[in-house]
C-alpha positions in Angstrom: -36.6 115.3 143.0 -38.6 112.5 143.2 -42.0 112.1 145.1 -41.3 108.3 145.3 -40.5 107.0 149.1 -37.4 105.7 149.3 -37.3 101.5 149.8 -35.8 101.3 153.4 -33.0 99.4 153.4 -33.1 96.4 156.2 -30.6 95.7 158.6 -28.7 92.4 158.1 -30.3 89.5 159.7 -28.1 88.5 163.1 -27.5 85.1 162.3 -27.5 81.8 164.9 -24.0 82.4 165.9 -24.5 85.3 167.2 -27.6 83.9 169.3 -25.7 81.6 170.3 -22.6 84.1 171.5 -25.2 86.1 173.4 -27.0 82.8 175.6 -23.2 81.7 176.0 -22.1 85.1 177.7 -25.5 85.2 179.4 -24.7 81.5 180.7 -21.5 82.4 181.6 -22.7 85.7 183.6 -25.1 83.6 186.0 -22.4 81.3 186.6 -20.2 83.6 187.4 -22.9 85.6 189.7 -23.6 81.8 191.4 -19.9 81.3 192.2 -19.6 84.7 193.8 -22.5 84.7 195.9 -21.5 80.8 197.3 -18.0 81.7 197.7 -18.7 84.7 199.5 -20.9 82.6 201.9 -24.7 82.6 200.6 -27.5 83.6 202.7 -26.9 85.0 206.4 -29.8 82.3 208.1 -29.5 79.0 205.9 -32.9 76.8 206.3 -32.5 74.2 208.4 -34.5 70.9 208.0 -36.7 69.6 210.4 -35.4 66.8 213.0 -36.4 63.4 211.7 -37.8 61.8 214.2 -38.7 58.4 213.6 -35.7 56.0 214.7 -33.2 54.0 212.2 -32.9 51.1 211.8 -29.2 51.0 211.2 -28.7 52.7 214.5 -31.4 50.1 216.7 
């Protein structure tokens, strides 16, 4: 039996595909979340803009 630790052996290295794969599925997740929350209609009270005032000049 040897008193020698044992190298630890490394998992391999994830490569730039799989980087990519992840941010793609991520990407496609808030998308996805974005569609369904427009579709089913958004916020309850959408912010309405204030009432410009000043007169145009198309409509004078």
């Amino acid at each position: 039996m040897s008193t020698e630790p044992r190298p630890r052996s490394c998992p391999p290295a994830r490569d730039r595909g799989h980087r990519a794969t992840v941010l793609a599925a991520l990407l496609l997740a808030a998308s996805a979340a974005t569609l369904a929350y427009v579709l089913i209609g958004g916020p309850d009270d959408p912010v309405e803009l204030p009432a410009d005032d000043r007169p145009n000049a198309a409509q004078g």
